[in-house]
C-alpha positions as CSV (number, residue, x, y, z in Angstrom):
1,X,64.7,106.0,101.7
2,X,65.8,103.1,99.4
3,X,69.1,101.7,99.5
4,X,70.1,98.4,98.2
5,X,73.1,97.0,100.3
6,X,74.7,93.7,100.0
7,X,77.1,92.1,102.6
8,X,79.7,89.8,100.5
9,X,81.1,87.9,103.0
10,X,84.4,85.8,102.2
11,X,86.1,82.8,103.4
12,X,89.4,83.5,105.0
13,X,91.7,82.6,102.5
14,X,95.4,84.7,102.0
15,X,94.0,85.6,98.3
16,X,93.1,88.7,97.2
17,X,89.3,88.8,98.1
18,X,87.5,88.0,95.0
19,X,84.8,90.9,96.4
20,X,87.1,93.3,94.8
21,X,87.3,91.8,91.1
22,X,83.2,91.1,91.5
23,X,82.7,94.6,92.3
24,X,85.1,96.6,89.5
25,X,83.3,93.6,87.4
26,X,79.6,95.0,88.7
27,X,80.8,98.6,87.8
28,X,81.9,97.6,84.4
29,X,78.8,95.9,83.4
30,X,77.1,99.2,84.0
31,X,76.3,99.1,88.0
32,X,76.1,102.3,89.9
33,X,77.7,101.1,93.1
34,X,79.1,102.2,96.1
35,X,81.7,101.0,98.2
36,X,82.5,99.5,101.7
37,X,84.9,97.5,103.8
38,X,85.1,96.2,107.1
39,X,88.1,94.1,106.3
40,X,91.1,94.9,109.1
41,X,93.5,94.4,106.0
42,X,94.1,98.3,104.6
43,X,94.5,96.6,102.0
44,X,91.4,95.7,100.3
45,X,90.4,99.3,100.9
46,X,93.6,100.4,98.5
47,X,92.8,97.8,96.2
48,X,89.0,98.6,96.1
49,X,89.6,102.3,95.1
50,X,92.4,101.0,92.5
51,X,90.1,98.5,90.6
52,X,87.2,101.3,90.6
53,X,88.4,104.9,90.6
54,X,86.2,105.2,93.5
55,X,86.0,105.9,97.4
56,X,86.0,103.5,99.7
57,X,84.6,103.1,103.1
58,X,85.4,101.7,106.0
59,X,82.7,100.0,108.8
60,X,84.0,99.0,111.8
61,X,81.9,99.0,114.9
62,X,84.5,98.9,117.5
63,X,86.6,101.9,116.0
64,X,83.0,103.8,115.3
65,X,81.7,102.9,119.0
66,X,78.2,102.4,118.1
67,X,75.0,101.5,115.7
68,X,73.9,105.0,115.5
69,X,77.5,106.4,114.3
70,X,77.5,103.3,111.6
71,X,74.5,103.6,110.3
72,X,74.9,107.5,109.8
73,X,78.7,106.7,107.7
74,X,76.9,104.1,106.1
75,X,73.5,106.7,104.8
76,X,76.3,109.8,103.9
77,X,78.2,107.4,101.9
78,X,75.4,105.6,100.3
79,X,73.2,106.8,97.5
80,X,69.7,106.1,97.1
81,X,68.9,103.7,94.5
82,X,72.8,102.7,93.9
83,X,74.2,99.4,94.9
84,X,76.1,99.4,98.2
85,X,78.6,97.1,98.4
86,X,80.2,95.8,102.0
87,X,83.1,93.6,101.4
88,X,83.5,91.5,105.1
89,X,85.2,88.3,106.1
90,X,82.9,85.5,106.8
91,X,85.1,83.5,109.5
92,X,87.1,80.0,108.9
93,X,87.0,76.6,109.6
94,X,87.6,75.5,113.7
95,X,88.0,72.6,115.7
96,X,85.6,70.0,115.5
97,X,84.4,70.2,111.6
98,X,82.8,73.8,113.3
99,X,82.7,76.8,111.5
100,X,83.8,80.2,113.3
101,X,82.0,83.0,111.7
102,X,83.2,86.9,112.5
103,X,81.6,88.5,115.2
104,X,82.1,91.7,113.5
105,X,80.6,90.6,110.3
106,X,77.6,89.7,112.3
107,X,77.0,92.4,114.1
108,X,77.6,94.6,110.7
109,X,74.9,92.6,109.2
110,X,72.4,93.5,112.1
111,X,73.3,97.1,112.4
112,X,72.8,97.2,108.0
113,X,69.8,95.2,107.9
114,X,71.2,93.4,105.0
115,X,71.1,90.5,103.2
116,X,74.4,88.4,102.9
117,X,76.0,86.7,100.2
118,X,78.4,83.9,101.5
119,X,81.7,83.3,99.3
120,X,83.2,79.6,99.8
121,X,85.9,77.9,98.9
122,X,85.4,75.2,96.6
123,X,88.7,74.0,96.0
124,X,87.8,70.4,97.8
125,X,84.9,67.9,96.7
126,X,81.6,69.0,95.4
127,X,80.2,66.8,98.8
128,X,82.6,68.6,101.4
129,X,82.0,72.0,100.3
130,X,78.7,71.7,100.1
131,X,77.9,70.8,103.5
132,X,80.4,73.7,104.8
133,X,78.1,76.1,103.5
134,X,75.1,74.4,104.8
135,X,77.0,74.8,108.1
136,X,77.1,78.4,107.6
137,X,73.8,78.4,106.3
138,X,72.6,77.0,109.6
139,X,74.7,79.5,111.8
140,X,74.1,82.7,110.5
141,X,70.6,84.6,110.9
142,X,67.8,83.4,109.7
143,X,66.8,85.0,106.6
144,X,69.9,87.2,105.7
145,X,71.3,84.4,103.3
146,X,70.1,85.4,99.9
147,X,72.4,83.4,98.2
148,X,75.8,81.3,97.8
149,X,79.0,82.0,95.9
150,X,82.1,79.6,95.3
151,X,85.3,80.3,94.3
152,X,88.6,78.1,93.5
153,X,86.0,75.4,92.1
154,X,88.2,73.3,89.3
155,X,85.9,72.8,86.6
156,X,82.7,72.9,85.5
157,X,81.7,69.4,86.3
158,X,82.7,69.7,89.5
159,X,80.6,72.8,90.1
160,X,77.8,71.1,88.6
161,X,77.8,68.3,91.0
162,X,78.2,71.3,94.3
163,X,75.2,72.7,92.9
164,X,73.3,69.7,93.0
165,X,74.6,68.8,96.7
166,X,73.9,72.4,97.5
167,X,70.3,72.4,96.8
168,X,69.8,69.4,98.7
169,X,71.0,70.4,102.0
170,X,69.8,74.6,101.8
171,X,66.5,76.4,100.7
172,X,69.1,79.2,98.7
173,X,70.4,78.4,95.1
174,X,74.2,79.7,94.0
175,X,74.6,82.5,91.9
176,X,77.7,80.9,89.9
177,X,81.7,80.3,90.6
178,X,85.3,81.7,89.7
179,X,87.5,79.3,89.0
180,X,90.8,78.6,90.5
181,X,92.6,81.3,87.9
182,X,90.8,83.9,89.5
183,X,92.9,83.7,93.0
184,X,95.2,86.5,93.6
185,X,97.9,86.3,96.7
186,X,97.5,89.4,98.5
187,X,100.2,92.2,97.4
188,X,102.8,93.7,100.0
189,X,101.8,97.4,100.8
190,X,104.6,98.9,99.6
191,X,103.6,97.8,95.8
192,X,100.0,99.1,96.5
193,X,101.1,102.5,97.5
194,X,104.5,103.1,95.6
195,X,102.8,104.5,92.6
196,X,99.5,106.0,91.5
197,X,98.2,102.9,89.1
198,X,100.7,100.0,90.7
199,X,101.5,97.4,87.6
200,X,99.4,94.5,89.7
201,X,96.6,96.3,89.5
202,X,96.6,96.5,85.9
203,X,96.3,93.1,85.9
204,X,93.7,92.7,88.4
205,X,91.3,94.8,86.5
206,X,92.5,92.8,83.2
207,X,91.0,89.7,85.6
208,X,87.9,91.9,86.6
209,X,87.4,92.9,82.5
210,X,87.6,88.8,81.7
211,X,85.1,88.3,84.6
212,X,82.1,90.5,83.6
213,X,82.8,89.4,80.1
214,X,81.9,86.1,81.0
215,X,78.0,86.4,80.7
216,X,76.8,82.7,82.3
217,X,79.7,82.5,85.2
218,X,77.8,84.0,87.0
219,X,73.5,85.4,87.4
220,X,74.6,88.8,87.1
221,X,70.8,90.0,87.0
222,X,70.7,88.5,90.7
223,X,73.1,91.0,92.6
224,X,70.7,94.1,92.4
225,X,67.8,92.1,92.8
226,X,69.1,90.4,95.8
227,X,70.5,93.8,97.3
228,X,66.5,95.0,97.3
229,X,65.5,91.9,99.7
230,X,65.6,93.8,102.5
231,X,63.0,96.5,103.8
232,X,63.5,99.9,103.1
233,X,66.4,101.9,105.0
234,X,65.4,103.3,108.0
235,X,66.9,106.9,107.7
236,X,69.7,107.6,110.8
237,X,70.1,110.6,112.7
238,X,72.7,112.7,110.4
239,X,75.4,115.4,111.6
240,X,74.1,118.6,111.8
241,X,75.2,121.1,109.1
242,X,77.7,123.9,109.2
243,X,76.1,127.2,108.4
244,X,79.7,128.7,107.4
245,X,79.8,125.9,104.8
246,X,83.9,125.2,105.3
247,X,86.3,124.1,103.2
248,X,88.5,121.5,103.5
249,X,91.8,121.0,101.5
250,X,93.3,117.2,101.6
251,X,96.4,116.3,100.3
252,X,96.5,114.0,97.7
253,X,99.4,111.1,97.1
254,X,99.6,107.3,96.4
255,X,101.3,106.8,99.8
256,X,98.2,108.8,101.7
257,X,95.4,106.7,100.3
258,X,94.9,104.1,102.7
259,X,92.6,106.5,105.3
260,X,89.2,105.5,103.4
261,X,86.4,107.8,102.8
262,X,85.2,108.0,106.2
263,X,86.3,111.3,107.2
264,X,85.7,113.0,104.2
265,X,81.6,111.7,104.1
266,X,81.2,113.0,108.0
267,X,82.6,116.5,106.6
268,X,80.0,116.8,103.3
269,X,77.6,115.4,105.5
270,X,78.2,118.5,107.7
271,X,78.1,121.0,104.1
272,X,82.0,121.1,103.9
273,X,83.1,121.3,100.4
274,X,86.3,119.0,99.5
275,X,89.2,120.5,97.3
276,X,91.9,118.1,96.7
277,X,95.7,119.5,97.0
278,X,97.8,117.2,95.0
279,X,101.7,116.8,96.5
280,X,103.3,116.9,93.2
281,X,102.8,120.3,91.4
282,X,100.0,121.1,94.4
283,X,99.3,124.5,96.2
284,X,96.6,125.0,98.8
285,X,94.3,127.4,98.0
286,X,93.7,130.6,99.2
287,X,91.4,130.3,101.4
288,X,90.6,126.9,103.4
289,X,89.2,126.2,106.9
290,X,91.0,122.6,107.9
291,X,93.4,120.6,105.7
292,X,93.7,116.8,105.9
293,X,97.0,115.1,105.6
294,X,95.5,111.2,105.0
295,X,96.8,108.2,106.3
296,X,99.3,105.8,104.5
297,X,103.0,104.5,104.4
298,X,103.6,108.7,103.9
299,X,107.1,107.8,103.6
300,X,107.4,106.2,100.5
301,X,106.1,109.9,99.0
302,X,107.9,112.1,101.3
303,X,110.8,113.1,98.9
304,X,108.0,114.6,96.2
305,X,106.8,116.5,98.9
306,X,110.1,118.0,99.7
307,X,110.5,118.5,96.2
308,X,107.4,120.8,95.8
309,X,109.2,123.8,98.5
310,X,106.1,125.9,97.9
311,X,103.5,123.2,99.2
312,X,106.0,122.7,102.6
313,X,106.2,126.3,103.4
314,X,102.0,126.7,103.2
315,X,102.2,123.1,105.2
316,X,104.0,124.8,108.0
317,X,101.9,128.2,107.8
318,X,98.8,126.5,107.7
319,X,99.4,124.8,111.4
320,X,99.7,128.5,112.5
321,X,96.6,129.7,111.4
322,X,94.2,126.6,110.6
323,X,92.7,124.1,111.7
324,X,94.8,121.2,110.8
325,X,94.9,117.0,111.2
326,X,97.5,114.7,110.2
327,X,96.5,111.5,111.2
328,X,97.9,108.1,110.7
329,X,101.0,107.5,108.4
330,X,100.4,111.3,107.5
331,X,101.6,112.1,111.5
332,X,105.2,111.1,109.9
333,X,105.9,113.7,107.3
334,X,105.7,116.6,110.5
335,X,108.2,115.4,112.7
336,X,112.0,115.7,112.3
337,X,112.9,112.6,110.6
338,X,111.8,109.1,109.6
339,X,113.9,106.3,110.6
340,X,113.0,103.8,107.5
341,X,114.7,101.0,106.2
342,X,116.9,102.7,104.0
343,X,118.2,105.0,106.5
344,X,117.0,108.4,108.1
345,X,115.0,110.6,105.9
346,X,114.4,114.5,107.7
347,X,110.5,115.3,107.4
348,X,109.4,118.9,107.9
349,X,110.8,119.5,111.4
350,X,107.0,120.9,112.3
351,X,106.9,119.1,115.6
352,X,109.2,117.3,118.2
353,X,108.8,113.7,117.4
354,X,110.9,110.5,115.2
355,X,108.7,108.0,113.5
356,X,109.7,104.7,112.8
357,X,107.6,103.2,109.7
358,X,106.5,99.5,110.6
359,X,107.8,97.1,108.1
360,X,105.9,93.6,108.0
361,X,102.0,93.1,107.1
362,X,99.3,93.4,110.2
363,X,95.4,93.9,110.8
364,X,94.3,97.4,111.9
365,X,93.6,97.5,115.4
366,X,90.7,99.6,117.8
367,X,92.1,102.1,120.2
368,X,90.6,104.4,122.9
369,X,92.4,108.3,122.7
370,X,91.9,110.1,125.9
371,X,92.9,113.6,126.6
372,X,94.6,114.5,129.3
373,X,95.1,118.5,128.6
374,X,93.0,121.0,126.1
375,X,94.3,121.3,122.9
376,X,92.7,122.4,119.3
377,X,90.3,119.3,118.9
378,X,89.8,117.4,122.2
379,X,89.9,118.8,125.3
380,X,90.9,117.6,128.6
381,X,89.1,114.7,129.7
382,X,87.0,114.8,126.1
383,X,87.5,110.7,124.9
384,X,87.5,110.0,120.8
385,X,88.2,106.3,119.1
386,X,91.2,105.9,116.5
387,X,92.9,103.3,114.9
388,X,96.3,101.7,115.3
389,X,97.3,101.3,111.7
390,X,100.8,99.0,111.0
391,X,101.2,101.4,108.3
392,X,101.0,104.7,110.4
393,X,104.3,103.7,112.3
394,X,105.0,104.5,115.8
395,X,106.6,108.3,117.0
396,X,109.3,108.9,119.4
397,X,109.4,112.3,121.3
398,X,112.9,113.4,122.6
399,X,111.8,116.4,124.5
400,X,108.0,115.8,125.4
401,X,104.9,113.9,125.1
402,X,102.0,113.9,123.1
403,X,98.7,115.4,124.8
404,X,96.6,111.7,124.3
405,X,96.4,108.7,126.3
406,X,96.4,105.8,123.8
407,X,94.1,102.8,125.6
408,X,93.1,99.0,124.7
409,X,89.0,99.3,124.3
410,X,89.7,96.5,127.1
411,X,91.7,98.7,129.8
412,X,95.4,98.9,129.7
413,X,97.4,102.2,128.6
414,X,99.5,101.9,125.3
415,X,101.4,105.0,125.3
416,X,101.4,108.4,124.9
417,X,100.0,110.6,121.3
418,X,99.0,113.7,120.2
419,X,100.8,116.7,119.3
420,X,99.8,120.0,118.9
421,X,100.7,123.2,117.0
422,X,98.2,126.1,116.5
423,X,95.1,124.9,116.0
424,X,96.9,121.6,114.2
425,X,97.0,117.9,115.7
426,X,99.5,115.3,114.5
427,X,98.1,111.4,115.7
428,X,100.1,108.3,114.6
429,X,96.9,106.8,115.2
430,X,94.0,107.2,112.4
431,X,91.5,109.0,114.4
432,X,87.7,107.9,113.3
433,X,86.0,111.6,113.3
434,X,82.7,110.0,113.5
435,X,83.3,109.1,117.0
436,X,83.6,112.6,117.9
437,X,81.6,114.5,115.6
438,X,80.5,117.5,118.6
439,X,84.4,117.3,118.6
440,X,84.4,118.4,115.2
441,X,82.1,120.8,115.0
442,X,84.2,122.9,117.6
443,X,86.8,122.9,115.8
444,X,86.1,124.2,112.9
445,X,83.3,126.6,114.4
């Protein structure tokens, strides 16, 4: 099985990543690509799928629990002979002129088998970035560095002059630089999410149309050659399919995009067909065997949902009769109210719990769910891995609590989550389905 895979690993550096403009650039020059995350920042997931019209993945080891569970999300997203993309931070400078690379991004570049491309910063002298990279040259494993990248360089003289240093101190040669224009500070959430094509994207894609305009910034040639370094893909050990071939209905709005792709590749991968149910104008469909309600700030959509009274009424039939899963910031639009910034806004009353939207940027965070009763998807004792999300908010029950134990993946108990209705479960965390695909399979059986 042939996939080409590339691991673009970044600098820490409170700029958009410039992953995100490379890879709408790749897609505009005529690359079939596909693509991942394993960025705790939600994000560069939004902005991925904003730049590209595309899903986007997300690989994280701790929230997936293993190599076998990784590699299978990373084959049922992939395609064979397109160009797989996994956007990663490298790590940053520490103490003692050391640099700290990610233990995540490592370990991802184990499990993948993959070459790496290293992103610097080249905003200091040609002779101090240089030997930064050959400091990460030297640290990560050998062979996986394929090439360099630099970004924030000044001019062209000065690049000139890091190329040269460069190839004195590492066996790899760069591939180009963006200059300093191309940095991007990081948008707040609430911009990403408050509209279906956000204003700054528009002009990020306008930066990622300049870029793959510019023909000799950058050996273009070199990513899909670079991408096929590797050996072949050993094939993983996929879900099982569903003889009944289900189908799934997910509901579709700016403020429920931040949950990735992940859920939706383990449910084709088990022969589910997809039908999206858009909030404004939307109805299910007739016949569906689990609806999704996605993660994101669902709060900054939840008066268009009201607004559509037909879509609300199926939404509260459907936990009667159907298997459904409102995960994440999607938890929030079936309780009685949200207590937001501007005041208290009443959700669909479906279940007994507040939410409380968190305001303020964060990283996503690992989290052990462990049941402690049967209910539709887990059942007592039955353990699944989730995400705490600063964008799903946290939920308050007056009169009981959820069914889940929410625990640190080092020991300690966090609280309580969980809430069931019919065959429906409403999570603040965002449960990662691919930790409990037998789970699954129940369910909807």
């Amino acid at each position: 099985m042939d996939i080409p895979r590339l691991v673009i690993a970044e600098e820490r550096t409170g700029y958009v990543p410039v992953g995100v403009i490379l890879a709408a650039a790749l897609k505009q020059r005529g690359y079939r690509i596909r693509l991942f995350s394993s960025h705790r920042d939600e994000r560069v997931i939004r902005l991925l799928e904003l730049l590209t019209s595309q899903r986007c993945y997300h690989l994280d080891l701790d929230c997936l629990g293993n190599v076998a569970r990784l590699r299978a999300l990373f084959q049922a997203a992939s395609g064979q002979s397109d160009l797989s993309l996994v956007l990663s931070p490298l790590g940053e400078m520490g103490r003692g002129d050391r640099f700290v690379l990610d233990d995540h991004t490592l370990r991802l570049v184990d499990a993948l088998e993959s070459p790496i491309l290293p992103v610097m910063g080249g905003d200091t002298s040609a002779f101090v970035t240089a030997g930064r990279s050959a400091k990460v040259f030297e640290a990560l494993p050998k062979g996986r560095v394929v090439s360099f990248m630099f970004v924030g360089v000044p001019n062209p003289r000065e690049y000139q002059l890091l190329d040269r240093e460069l190839g004195r101190r590492c066996p790899v040669m760069s591939l180009g630089y963006l200059p300093r224009d191309f940095l991007r500070e990081m948008p707040p959430m609430d911009q990403l999410c408050s509209s279906p094509v956000p204003s700054l994207a528009v002009g990020l894609k306008t930066l990622s149309a300049r870029l793959q305009s510019m023909e000799h910034q950058l050996l273009w040639p070199a990513f899909g050659a670079l991408a096929t370094q590797e050996p072949k893909w050993r094939e993983a050990e996929m879900p099982q399919e569903l003889s009944s071939r289900p189908m799934v209905a997910v509901l579709k709005h700016h403020s429920l995009s931040l949950s990735s792709g992940n859920a939706e590749a383990l449910l084709s991968a088990m022969g589910c067909s997809l039908v999206p149910v858009p909030v404004e104008g939307g109805a299910l469909p007739d016949r569906f065997d689990l609806l999704l309600v996605p993660h994101g700030p669902a709060h900054l959509g939840l008066l268009e949902l009201l607004d559509n009274r037909g879509l609300c009424e199926s939404l509260a039939r459907a936990f009667l009769s159907r298997p459904v899963l409102a995960d994440g910031g999607g938890a929030m639009l079936m309780g009685r109210s949200i207590l937001s910034r501007g005041g208290v806004m009443k959700a669909l009353s479906l279940l007994p719990y507040d939410s409380v939207p968190f305001d303020g940027e964060g990283a996503m965070e690992s989290r052990v769910v462990r049941a402690l009763e049967d209910g539709p998807l887990l059942n007592k004792g039955d353990v699944a891995l989730g995400i705490r999300s600063p964008w799903s908010g946290f939920t308050r029950a007056r009169d009981r609590e959820g069914a889940w134990q929410v625990e640190y993946p080092k020991g300690g108990v966090e609280g309580m989550d969980g809430w069931s209705l019919g065959k429906g479960i409403c999570s603040s965390l965002r449960l990662e389905l691919w930790s409990c695909v037998g789970r699954v399979r129940r369910w909807l059986s």
